[in-house]
C-alpha positions as a Markdown table, in Angstrom:
| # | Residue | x | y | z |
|---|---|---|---|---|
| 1 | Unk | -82.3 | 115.7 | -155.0 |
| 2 | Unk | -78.6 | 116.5 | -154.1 |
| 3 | Unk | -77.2 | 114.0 | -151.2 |
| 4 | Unk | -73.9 | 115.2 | -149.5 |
| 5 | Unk | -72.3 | 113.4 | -147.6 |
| 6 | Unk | -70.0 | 114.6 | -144.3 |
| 7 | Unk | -68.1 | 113.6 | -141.2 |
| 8 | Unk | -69.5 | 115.7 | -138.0 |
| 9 | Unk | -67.5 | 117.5 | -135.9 |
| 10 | Unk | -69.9 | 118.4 | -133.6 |
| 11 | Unk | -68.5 | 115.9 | -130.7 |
| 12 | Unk | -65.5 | 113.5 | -130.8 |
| 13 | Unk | -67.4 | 110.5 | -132.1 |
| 14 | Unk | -67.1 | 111.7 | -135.9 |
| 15 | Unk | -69.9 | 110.2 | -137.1 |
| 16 | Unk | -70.9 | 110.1 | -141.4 |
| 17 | Unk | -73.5 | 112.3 | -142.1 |
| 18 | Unk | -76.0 | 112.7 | -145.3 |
| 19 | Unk | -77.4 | 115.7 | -146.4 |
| 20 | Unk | -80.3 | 115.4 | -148.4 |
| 21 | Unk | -81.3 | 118.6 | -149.9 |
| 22 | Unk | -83.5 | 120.1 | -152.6 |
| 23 | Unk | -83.4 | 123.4 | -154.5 |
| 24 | Unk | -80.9 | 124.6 | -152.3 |
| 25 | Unk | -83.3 | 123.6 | -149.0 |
| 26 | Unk | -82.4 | 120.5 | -146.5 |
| 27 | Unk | -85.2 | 117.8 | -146.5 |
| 28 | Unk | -83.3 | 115.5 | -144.5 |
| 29 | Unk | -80.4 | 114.5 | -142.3 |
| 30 | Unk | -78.9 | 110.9 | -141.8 |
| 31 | Unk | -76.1 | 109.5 | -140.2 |
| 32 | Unk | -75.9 | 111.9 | -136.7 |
| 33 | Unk | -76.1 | 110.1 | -133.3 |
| 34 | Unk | -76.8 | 113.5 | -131.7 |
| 35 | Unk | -78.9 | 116.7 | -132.1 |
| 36 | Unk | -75.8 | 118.4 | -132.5 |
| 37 | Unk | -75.0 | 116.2 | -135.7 |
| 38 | Unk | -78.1 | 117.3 | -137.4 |
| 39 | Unk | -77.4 | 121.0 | -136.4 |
| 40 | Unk | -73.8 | 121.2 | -137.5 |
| 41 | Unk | -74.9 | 119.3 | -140.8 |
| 42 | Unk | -77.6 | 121.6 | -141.9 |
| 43 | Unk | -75.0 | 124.8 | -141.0 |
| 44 | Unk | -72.2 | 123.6 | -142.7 |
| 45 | Unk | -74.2 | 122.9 | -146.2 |
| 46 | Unk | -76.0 | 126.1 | -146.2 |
| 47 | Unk | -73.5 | 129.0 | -144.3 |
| 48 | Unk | -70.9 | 127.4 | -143.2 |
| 49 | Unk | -68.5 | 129.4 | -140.8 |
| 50 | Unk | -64.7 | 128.2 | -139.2 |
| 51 | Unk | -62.7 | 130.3 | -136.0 |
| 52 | Unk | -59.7 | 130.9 | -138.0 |
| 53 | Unk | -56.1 | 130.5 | -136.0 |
| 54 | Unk | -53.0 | 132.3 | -137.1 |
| 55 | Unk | -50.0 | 134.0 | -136.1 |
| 56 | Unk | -49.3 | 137.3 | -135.8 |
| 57 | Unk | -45.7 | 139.2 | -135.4 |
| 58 | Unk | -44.8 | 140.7 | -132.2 |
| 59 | Unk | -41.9 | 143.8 | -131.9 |
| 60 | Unk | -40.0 | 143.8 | -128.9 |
| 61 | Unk | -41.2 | 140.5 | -127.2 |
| 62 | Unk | -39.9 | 137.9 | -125.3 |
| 63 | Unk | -41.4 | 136.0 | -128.5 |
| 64 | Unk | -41.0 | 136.8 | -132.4 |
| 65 | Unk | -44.8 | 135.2 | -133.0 |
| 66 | Unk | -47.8 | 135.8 | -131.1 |
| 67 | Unk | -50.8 | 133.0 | -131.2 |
| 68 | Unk | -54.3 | 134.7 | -132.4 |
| 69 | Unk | -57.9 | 133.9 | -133.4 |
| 70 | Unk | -61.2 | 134.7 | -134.8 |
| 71 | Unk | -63.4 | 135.6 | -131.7 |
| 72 | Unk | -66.1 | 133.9 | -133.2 |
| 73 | Unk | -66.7 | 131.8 | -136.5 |
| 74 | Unk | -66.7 | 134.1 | -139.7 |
| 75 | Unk | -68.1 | 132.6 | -142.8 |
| 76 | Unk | -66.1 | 129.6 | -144.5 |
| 77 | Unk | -64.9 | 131.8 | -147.8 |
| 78 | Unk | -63.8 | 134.8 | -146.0 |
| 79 | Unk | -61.4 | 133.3 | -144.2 |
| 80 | Unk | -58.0 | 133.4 | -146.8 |
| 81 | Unk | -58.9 | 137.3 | -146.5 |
| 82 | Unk | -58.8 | 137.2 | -142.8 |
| 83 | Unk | -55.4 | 135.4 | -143.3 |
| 84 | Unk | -54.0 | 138.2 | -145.5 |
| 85 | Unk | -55.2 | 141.0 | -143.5 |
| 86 | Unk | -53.1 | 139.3 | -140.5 |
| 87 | Unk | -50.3 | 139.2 | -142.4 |
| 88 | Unk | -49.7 | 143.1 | -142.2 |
| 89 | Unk | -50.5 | 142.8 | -138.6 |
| 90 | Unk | -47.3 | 143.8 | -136.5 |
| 91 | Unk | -47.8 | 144.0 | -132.3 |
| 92 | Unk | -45.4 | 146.0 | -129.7 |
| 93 | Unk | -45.1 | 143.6 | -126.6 |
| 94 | Unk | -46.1 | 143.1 | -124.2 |
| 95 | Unk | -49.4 | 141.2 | -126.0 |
| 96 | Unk | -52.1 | 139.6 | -123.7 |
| 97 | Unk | -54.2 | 137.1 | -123.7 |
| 98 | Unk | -57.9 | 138.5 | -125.1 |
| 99 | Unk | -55.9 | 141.7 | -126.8 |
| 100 | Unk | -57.6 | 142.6 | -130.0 |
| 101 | Unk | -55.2 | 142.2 | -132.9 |
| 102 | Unk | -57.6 | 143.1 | -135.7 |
| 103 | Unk | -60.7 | 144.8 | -135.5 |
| 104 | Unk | -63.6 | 143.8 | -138.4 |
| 105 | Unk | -61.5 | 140.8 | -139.4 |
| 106 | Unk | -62.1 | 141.0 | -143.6 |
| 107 | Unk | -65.2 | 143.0 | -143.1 |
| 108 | Unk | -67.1 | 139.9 | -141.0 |
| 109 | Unk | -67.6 | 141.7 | -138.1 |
| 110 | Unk | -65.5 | 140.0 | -136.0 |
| 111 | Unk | -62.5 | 140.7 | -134.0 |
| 112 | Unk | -59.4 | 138.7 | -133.8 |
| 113 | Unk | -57.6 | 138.2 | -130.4 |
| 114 | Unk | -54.4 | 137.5 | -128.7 |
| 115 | Unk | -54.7 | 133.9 | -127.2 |
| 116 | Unk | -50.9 | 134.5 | -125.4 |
| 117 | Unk | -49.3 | 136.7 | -123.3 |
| 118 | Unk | -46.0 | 137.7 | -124.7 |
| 119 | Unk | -43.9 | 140.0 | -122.7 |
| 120 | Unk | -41.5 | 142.5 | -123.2 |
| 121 | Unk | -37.7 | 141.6 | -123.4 |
């Protein structure tokens, strides 16, 4: 049997939390002072998924830079793609707040939006 052992991040309190698992399947989880602790724990050591924040450039703003994110969580080793693919993104202000930015963010799926309003100089 494999133990892991995290912090939760589930609700502020942080609290440690063991994994036990076994041939790749979770037998048990320790540590959580919540039902959320036990569900986060069990996500995050078999799929676990981040929102991913960024930046994004913006061409004839009021602002160089425009704030974005992943709509939703993708999975955990996708996300240095996402990161790449924004790095080609370029915007023509004005941007708004909810605007897509990138459609299918590194083939997850999932969109990333605009979480700033940027207008036009």
């Amino acid at each position: 049997m494999d133990k892991i052992d995290l912090i939760c991040i589930g609700c502020p309190l942080g609290c440690p939390v063991s994994v036990t698992m076994e041939n790749g399947e979770v037998k048990e989880v320790t540590g959580n002072t919540c039902k959320r602790g036990d569900a986060y724990a069990r996500k995050e050591v078999t799929d676990p998924t981040r929102i991913v924040t960024s930046t994004v450039r913006v061409k004839g703003g009021r602002l160089a830079m425009v704030s974005v994110k992943t709509a939703s969580d993708i999975p955990k080793d996708r996300i240095f793609d996402c990161v790449k693919a924004l790095q080609s993104v370029e915007l023509a202000a004005p941007v708004r707040i909810g605007q897509v930015v990138l459609e299918n963010a590194a083939g997850t799926g999932v969109q990333v939006v605009a979480t700033k309003n940027v207008p036009a100089v």
